[in-house]
C-alpha positions, 0 to 999 in steps of 0.5 A: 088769628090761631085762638087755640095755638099754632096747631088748631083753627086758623082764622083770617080777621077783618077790621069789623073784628076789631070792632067786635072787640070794642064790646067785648074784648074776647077774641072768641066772642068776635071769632063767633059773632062774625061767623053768625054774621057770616052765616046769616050773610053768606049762608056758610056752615058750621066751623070746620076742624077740631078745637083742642081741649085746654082743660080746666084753665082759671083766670087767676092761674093765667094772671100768675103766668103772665107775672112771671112771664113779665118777671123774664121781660116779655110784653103780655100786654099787662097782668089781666088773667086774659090770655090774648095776643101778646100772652100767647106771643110770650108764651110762643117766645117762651116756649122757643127759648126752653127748646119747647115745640112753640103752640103758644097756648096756655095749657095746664103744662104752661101754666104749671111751669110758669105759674108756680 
């Protein structure tokens, strides 16, 4: 799982993050708890690696993205504002299809582009 696009951390998730899921649907959330448990388990460090900085990004500016990302016929998993794994696939796939390196992240250049 690459929660801030091809570029930053990389994550390998278990079933048990799913399961995190199922209270909180935020995969940064489930990313977080896990690695407490991890910590308190395993006696593991801190994350590692830098977390690009997305900016200021809203809700509502995520929602219209993914509207018009639907509008061009990718499955962003329905307009909630959440930028999850189909979001950030469409956005990947969007990205190819315009000659744009893929990071398959919303950043504000994403969401200018595509949320007009």
């Amino acid at each position: 799982m690459m929660p801030a696009g091809r570029h930053g951390p990389a994550f390998i998730v278990t079933p048990n993050f799913y399961v995190l899921k199922d209270y909180n649907m935020s995969d940064l959330y489930a990313l977080y708890v896990g690695h407490v448990g991890d910590r308190i388990a395993y006696g593991m460090g801190d994350f590692e690696g830098r977390w690009r900085d997305p900016g200021r990004v809203m809700r509502s500016d995520i929602a219209r993205m993914q509207q018009a990302l639907e509008g061009m016929g990718h499955d962003v998993g329905g307009v909630d504002g959440l930028p999850g794994f189909k979001t950030r696939r469409s956005i990947g796939r969007w990205q190819e299809a315009t000659g744009q390196r893929a990071t398959c992240f919303p950043d504000g250049g994403v969401i200018s582009a595509l949320a007009r």
